[in-house]
Wavefront OBJ file of the C-alpha trace (Angstrom):
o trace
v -2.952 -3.700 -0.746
v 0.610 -2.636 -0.979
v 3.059 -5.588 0.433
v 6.539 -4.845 1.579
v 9.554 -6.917 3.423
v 7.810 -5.780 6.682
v 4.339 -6.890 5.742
v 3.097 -9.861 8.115
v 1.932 -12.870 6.207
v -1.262 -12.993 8.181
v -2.737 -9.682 6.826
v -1.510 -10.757 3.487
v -3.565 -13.652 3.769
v -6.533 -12.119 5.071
v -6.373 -9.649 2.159
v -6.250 -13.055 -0.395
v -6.594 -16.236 0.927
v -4.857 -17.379 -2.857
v -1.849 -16.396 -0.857
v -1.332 -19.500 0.764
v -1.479 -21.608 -2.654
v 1.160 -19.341 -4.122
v 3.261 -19.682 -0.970
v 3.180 -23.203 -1.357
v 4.074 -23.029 -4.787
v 7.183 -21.550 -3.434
v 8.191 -24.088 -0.910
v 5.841 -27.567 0.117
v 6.451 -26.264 3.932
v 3.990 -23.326 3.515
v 1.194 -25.896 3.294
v 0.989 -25.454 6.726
v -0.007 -22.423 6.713
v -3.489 -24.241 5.458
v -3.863 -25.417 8.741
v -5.857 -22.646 11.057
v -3.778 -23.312 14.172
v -0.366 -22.709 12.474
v -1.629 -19.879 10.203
v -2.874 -18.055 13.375
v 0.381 -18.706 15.267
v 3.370 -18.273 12.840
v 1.275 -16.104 10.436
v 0.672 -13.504 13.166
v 4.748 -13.601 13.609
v 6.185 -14.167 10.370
v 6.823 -11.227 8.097
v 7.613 -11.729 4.076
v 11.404 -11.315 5.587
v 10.717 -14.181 7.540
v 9.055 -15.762 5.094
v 12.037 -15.591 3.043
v 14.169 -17.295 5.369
v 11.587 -19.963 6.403
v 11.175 -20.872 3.017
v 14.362 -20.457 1.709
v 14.225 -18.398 -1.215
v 14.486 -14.576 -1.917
v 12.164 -11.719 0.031
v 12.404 -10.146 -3.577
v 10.733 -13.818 -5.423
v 8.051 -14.094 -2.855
v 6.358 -10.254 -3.179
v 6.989 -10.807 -7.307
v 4.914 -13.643 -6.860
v 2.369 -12.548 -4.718
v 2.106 -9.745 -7.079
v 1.033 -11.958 -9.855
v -2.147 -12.008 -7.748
v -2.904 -8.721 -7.511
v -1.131 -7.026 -4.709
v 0.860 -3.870 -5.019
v 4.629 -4.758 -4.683
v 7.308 -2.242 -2.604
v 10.585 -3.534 -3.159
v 12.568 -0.554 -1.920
v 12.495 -1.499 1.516
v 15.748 -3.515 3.511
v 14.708 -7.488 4.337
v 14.383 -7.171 8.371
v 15.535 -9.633 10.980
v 18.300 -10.349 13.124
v 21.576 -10.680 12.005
v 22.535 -14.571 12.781
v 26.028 -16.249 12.449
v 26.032 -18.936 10.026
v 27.931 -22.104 10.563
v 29.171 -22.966 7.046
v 31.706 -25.665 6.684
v 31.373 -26.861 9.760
v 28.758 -29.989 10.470
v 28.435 -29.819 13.874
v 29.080 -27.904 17.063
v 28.565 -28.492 20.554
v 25.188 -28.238 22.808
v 23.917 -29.146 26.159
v 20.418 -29.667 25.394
v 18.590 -30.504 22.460
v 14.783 -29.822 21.220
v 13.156 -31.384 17.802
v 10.448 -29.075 17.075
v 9.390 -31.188 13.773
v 6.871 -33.588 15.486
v 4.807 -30.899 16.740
v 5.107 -29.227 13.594
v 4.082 -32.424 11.602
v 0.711 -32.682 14.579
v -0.256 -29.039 13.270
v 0.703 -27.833 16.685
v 3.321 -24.376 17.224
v 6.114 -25.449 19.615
v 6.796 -21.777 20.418
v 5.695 -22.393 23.879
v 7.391 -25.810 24.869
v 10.655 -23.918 22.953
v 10.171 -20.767 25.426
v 9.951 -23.521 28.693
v 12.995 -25.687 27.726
v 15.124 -22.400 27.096
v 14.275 -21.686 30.797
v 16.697 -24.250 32.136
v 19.476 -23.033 29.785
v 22.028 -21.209 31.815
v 24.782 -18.591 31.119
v 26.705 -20.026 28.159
v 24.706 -23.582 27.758
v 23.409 -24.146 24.379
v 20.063 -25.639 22.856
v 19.995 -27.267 20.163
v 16.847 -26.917 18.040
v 16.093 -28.907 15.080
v 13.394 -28.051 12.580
v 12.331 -28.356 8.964
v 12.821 -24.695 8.296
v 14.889 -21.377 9.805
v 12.180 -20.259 12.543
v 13.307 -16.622 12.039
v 10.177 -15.161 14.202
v 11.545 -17.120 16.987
v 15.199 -15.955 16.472
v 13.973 -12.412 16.491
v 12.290 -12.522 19.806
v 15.585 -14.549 21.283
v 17.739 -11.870 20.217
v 16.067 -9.387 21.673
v 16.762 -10.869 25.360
v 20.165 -11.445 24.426
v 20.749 -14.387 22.977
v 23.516 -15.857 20.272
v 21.859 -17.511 17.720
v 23.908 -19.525 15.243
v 22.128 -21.430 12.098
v 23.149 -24.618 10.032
v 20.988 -25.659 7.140
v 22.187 -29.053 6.845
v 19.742 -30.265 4.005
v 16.471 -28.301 2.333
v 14.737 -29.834 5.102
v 16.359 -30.181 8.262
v 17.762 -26.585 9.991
v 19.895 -26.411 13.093
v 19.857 -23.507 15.185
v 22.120 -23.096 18.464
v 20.789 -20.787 21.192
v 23.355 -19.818 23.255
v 22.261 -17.964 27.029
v 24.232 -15.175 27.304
v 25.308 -14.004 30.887
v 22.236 -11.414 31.392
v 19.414 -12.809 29.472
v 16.408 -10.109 28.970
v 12.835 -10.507 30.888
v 10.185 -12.269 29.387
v 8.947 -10.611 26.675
v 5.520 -7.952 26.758
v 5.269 -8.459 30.764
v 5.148 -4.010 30.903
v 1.235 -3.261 30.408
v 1.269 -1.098 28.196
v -2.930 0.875 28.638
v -4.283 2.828 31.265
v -6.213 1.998 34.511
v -7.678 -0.791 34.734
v -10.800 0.723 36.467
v -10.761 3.777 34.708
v -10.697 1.154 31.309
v -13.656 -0.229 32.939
v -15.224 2.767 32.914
v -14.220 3.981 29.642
v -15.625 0.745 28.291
v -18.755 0.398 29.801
v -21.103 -1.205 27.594
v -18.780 -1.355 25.145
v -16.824 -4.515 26.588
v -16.790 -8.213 24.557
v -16.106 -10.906 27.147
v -13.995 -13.995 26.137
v -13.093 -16.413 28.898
v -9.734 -18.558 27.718
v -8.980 -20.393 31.121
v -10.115 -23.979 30.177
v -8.093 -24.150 26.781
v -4.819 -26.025 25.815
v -2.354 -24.003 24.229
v -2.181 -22.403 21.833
v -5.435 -22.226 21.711
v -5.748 -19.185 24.579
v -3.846 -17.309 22.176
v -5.207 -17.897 18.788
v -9.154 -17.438 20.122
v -7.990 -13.919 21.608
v -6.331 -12.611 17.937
v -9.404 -13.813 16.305
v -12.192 -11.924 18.614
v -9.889 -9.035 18.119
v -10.218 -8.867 14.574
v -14.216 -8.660 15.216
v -14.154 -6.019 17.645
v -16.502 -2.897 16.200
v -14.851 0.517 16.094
v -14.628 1.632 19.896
v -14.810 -1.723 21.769
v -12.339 -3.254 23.781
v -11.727 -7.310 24.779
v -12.175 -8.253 28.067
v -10.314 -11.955 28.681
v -10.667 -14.161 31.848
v -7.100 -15.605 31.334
v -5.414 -18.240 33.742
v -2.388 -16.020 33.689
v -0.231 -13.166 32.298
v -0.387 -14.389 28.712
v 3.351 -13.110 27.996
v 4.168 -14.512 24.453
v 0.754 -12.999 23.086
v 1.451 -9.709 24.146
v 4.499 -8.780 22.134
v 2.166 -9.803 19.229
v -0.260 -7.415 20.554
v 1.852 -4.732 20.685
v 2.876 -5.097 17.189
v -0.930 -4.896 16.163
v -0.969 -1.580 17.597
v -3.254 -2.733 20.737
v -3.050 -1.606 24.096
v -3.401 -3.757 27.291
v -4.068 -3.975 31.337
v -4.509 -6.968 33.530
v -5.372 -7.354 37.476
v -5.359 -10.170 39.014
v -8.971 -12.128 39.266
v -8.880 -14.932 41.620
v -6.280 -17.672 40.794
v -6.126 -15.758 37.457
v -5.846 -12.377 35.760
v -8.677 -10.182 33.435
v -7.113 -8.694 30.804
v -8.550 -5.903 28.818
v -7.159 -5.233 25.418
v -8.283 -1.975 23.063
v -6.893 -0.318 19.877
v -4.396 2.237 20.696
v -3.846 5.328 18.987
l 1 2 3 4 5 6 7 8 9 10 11 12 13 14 15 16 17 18 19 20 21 22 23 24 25 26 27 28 29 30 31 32 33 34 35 36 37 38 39 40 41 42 43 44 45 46 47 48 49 50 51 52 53 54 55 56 57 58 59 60 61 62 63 64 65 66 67 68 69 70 71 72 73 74 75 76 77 78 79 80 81 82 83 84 85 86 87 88 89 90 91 92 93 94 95 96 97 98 99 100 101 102 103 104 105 106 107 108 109 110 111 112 113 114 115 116 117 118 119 120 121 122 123 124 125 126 127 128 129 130 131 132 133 134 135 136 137 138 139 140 141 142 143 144 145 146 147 148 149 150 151 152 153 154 155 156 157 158 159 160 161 162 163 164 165 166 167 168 169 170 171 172 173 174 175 176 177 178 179 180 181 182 183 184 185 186 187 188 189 190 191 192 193 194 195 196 197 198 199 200 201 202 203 204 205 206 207 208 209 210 211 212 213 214 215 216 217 218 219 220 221 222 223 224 225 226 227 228 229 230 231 232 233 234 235 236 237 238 239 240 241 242 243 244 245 246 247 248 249 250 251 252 253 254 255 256 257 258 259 260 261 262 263
C-alpha cells in the first residue's frame, strides 16, 4: 500500500494493525487509537496531515516511519489542512464560552458531537474556547469549511487551545444534501440485495461507528439499509469522503437511510 499526506489513518491501519504501535512510538497520545471507539471515530477523520499536527511532529517523520513497516512512502505530495492563525507570544485571548474536551477523551469517548452542540449557541463573533491534549485538526477542517476563524495556542506538549470564532454567516450543517438517487427506485435497485442495520437504541457515537463497520462488510453490489433516529449529519461528510452515496425518507419518528458505493 502506497501512503501519502492525504492517506486516512484508518485504512492505514486496516492495511497493518503494527501501525498503531509505531504511532505511539511517535507520540504516547496515539495510544488511543488502541481503543476501538476512538480508532473508528478520529481514525475515519484524521489523515497522516492530521496526524502530523495531532501528534506534533513532521507529516514527512510519520510516513518514514510507517515505512519501516512495509508501506510504500509518497512524499511528493503538499501536507493538507486548513490554514489556522497561530497565537505565538501571546498566553491568552479572550472567549465567551469554554469546552474541555480532555475528560471525554481520557473515558475513550469522541467529543465531536457535544463540540458540534455547544458551538450551536455561539453567535456572530462569540468565541469557544476548546481545550484538549492535542491540535484536533479533523475538527478544524470541518469548522472552516462553514466559516469559521480558528486560532491555535499550544501552551505545553500536552495541553492545546483552540479559539472558534462564529463568523457573521456560518455554513449549514455539514452532509445534510443527499447525495443518491430515489429512494424507491434504490429500493428497487436493491432488492434482495439490501443489509438491514437498525441504530435507533444506541448512545453516541455508537450509531455512527456500527454503520462504518457494516459498510466495510458489504459484498460487491449491496447497499446498507439503516433505521436511524434521525438525519445522521456528522457521519455523512465521512461518507462522502469514502466515496458512498446516500438517501433517507422519513420512517415514523425517524428516517431509513440507504447507503451504496458510488461510482
Amino acid at each position: 500500500m502506497t501512503i501519502n499526506n492525504d492517506s486516512k489513518i484508518s485504512e492505514i491501519i486496516k492495511a497493518d494493525s503494527r501501525a498503531v504501535d509505531v504511532l505511539v512510538t511517535l507520540n504516547p497520545f496515539f495510544k488511543k487509537l488502541k481503543n476501538p471507539i476512538l480508532r473508528k471515530v478520529l481514525g475515519a477523520r484524521a489523515t497522516v496531515a492530521d496526524a502530523a499536527k495531532i501528534g506534533n511532529c513532521s507529516s514527512e517523520l510519520i510516513l518514514s516511519t510507517l515505512g519501516g513497516i512495509g508501506f510504500e512512502v509518497d512524499l511528493t505530495g503538499e501536507i493538507a489542512g486548513a490554514k489556522l492563525e497561530t497565537i505565538g507570544e501571546y498566553s491568552t485571548r479572550e472567549y465567551d464560552q469554554v469546552f474541555d474536551a480532555r475528560p471525554l477523551l481520557a473515558t475513550g469517548n469522541d467529543p465531536f458531537q457535544q463540540i458540534m452542540e455547544q458551538l450551536k449557541s455561539i453567535r456572530a463573533g462569540q468565541t469557544l474556547l476548546l481545550i484538549n491534549s492535542f491540535e484536533p485538526a479533523p475538527l478544524i477542517k470541518i469548522l472552516a469549511s462553514r466559516r469559521y476563524v480558528i486560532s491555535v495556542l499550544r501552551k505545553a506538549p500536552d495541553l492545546v487551545e483552540t479559539y472558534i470564532t462564529a463568523g457573521d454567516e456560518i455554513g449549514d450543517e455539514p452532509g445534510e444534501r443527499q447525495t443518491g438517487g430515489d429512494f424507491g427506485a434504490l429500493l428497487e435497485t436493491f432488492a434482495g440485495r439490501l443489509e438491514t442495520i437498525d441504530v435507533r437504541g444506541l448512545e453516541m457515537p455508537r450509531p455512527m461507528i456500527t454503520i462504518l463497520e457494516q459498510l466495510e462488510k458489504l459484498a460487491e453490489g449491496q447497499a446498507l439499509y439503516v433505521h436511524h433516529k434521525k438525519i445522521p449529519v456528522y457521519l455523512l461528510p465521512e461518507l462522502t469522503e469514502r466515496h458512498f452515496k446516500f438517501s433517507w425518507q422519513a420512517a415514523g419518528e425517524g428516517i431509513d437511510l440507504i447507503i451504496y458505493p458510488g461510482q
